[in-house]
Structure formats: structure tokens, C-alpha cells
N, C-alpha and C positions, 0 to 999 in steps of 0.2 A: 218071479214075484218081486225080485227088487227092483226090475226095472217098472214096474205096476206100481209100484210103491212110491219110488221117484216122482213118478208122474203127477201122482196122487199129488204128494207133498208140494210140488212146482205149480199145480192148478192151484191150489189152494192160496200161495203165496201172490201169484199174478192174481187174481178173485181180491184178495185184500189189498195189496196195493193199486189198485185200481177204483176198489170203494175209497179209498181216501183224497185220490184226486178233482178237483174242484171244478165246474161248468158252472156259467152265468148266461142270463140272458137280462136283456131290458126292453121294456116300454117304454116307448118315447113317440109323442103325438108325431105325423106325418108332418103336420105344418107348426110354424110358428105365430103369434100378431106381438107390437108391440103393445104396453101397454096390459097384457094378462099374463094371469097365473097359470102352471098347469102342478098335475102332479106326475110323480117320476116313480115308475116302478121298476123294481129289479130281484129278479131270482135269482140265488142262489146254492145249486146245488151241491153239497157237502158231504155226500153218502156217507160213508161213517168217522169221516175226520174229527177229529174234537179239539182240536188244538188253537191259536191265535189266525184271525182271519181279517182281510186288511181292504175293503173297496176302494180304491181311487177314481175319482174322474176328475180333469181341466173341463172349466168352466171361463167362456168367454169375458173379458175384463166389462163390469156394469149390469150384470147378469147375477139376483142371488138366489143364496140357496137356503131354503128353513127346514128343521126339523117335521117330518109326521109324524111316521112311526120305523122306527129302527131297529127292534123286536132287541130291545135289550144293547144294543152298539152304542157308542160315543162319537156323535157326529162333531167336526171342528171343519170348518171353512173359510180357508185361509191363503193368503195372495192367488186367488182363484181357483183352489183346488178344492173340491171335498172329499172328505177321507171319513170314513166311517171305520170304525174298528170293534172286534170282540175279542175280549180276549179269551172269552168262554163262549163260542156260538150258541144258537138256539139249540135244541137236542135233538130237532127233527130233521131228516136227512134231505128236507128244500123246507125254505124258508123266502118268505117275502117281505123286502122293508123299500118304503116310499119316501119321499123329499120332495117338499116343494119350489118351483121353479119361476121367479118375478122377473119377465122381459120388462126393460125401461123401455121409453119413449124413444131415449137414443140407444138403440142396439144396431151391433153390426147386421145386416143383408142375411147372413146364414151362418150358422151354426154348427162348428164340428166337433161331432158325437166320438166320442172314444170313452176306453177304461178300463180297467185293470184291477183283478181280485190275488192279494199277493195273500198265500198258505203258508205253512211248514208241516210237511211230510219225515217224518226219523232226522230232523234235527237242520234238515234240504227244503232252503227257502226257492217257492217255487211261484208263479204266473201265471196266471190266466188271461188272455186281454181280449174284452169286447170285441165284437166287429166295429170298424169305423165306418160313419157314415157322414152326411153334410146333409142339413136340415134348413130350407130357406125361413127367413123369418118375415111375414108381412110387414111393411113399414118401417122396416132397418135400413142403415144407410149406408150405401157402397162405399167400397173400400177406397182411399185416395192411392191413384196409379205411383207406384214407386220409382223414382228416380233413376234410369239405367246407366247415366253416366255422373263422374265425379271429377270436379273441376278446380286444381287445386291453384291458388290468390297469391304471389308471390308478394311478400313484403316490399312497399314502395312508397315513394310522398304524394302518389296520383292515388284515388280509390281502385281499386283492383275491379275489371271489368271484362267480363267472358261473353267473346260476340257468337262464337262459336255452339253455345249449347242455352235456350232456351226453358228452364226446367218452369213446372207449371207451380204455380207457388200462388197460396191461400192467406194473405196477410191476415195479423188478428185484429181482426175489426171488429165495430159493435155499433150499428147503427140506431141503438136503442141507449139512451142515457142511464146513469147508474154503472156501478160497479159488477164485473165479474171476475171471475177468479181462473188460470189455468195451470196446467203444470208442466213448467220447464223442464225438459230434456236433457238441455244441453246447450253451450255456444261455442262457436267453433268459426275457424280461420278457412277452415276449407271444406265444399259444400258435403255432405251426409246421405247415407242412405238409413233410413230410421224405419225399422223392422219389425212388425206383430205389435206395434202400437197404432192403434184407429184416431180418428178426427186431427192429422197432423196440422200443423200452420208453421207460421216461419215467419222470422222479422230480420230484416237486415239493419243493421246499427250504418253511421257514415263511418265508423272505422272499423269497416270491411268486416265481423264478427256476424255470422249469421246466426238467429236465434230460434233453436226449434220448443213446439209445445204443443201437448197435445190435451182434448180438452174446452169447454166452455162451461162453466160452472156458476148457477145463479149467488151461490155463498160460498164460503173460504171451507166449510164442514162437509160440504157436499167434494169440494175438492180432493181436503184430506182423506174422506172416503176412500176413493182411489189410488190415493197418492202407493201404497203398497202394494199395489198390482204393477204400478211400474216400473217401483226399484225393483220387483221378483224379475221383473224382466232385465236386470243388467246395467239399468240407469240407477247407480245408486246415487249420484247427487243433486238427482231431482230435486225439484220442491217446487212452492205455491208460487205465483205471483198474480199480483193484484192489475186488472186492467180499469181506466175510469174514462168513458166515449173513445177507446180503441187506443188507447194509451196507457204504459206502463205507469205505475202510482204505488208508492208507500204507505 
């Protein structure tokens, strides 16, 4: 009888902690276009947890995200991420909340789908994480091929000159008059590999200073927009600068 009894008690405990464990799934269209909206569903299963529940998803930098319905969460989207949070979930054991999705004109080629539902279980913060997938987008622009070698300028009264490595480099030009706007990187003495930032360009000064940016922006606001997605990414002394016919300008 008490090993019955055991048993009893031990089903009963694995049965509840098992309702409180957390499964998500999402919708997300097959294809992408630039240029349109979609909307983003995601389930939620929460069998009988009741405690603080946390969505994450990265979201490609130029890519946004707006509220639909969040069934009661606090949506915040911020240096590319959105996080949705409850800190009371809904009371039903699945629940559905939507977001909507604005491809720009300039978006990257494809899109990778990831995401993560963080719990607490008796006080045990705990994870869930989406399947990953990659989602092309019609009408996005391939990626610029990264740089495999790095070629460093020794200090000298000649300009510093590497016959040896070729890298393919996109000056910032503007063959259209008027002002635009991109955002600095970075300048540097010896040449870079510049990493999970799109539409790179580069400018070589004559005293040997190579200058990256990434970016073509018709106003200084559209720029600043961005400007936070890419200090999250590690460049904190980014900033704006002003080009006028392919030329830097104050």
C-alpha cells in the first residue's frame, strides 16, 4: 500500500509540473515582399502556469513592429528586439496574441525567424525557444560579401599601399544632388571586418584612415531612426554624417 501510495503521490507531482511547462508555436507567412505589411501570430501554451511570462523575438535592423492585440501584455520594441511581457498571463491554458510586421523598401534578401518564451516555474527561470527558420524576402538586398582578409598600413611618410589583397569596396557616392545622411562606424588605421551590419560603404581619407558606414538615408531623422540598432550591435561611437553630391559636409 505505500509503495501504491508513492506512486500515487509521484504521478500526481510529475502531472503538475508538467502543466506548468511552457510550448509556443508561430505563424509566420512562407514568403516575404518589400514594401508590405503582414501580421504575426503566436501561441502560447501555458497549462496551468500563472506566474510572469516573457516573449522575445530579434527582428532584422529596418524591419518594424506595431502592436494588434497582445491579450493584455506590454509590448516594447527596442534596438531590434520585441519583447512582449505579462506579468499576470491570460487565465486560459493557450492563448493567441498578434503583431504587426512593416518590410521597408530597403530590407535585407531574408529574414531569420527565431524566439524565445522565458517562464518561472517555483521560483526556476526557465525557456522555451522557437524553431529557427530563414524566410526570403522578395525585393531585399543581398548581403555585401565580407572581407576574408585584413591588411594592416604601417605608419610611414608614403600613403600606405597593399598590392597584395584587393577587397571589393562600395565608395559613398550619390549620383543624385542634395543631401543624405549615413551612419559612421567607425575609422580606423587598418582595414576591418564589419559584421551583422547591411548596406556597408567605406571611404579612404589621403592620410591612410579608412572610413566605414553603413546606410543611405534621404534625411538626418530617418537616419537617427536607426542610429540604435547599431550601437546595440557594439558600435557605440557611431553617429550621423551628412553627405552633399558624394561628399562629406557640415
Amino acid at each position: 500500500m505505500n509503495k501504491i501510495a508513492f506512486l500515487l503521490v509521484f504521478n500526481l507531482m510529475v502531472t503538475y509540473c508538467m502543466a506548468q511547462e511552457i510550448t509556443a508555436s508561430q505563424k509566420f507567412p512562407a514568403n516575404l515582399a518589400t514594401g508590405n505589411q503582414y501580421t504575426i501570430e503566436t501561441i502560447i501554451n501555458k497549462g496551468a502556469s500563472k506566474n510572469f511570462i516573457m516573449f522575445s523575438q530579434p527582428i532584422p535592423i529596418g524591419i518594424s513592429v506595431a502592436e494588434i492585440d497582445c491579450k493584455g501584455g506590454r509590448l516594447k520594441f527596442m534596438d531590434s528586439i520585441v519583447k512582449i511581457t505579462w506579468i499576470v498571463p491570460p487565465v486560459e491554458e493557450s492563448f493567441t496574441f498578434t503583431y504587426k510586421l512593416t518590410i521597408p523598401q530597403k530590407a535585407p534578401e531574408e529574414m531569420k525567424v527565431e524566439g524565445s518564451v522565458f517562464y518561472i516555474v517555483d521560483s526556476d527561470k526557465r525557456e522555451f525557444k522557437l524553431p529557427v527558420k530563414v524566410i526570403k524576402i522578395d525585393g531585399g538586398q543581398p548581403k555585401l560579401k565580407e572581407q576574408t582578409n585584413i591588411v594592416e598600413t604601417k605608419t610611414s611618410t608614403a600613403k600606405p599601399v597593399s598590392s597584395d589583397v584587393t577587397p571589393q569596396k562600395s565608395k559613398p557616392t550619390n549620383t543624385n544632388s542634395g543631401k543624405t545622411y549615413k551612419i559612421q562606424i567607425g575609422a580606423f588605421r587598418t582595414k576591418r571586418t564589419i559584421k551583422n551590419v547591411p548596406d556597408i560603404s567605406i571611404l579612404e581619407t589621403d592620410k591612410g584612415i579608412t572610413k566605414y558606414f553603413t546606410g543611405n538615408f534621404p534625411t538626418k531623422e530617418a537616419a537617427l531612426a536607426h542610429l540604435p540598432g547599431i550601437t546595440a550591435k557594439g558600435y557605440k561611437g557611431a553617429f550621423i554624417v551628412s553627405f552633399e553630391n558624394g561628399k562629406i559636409v557640415k
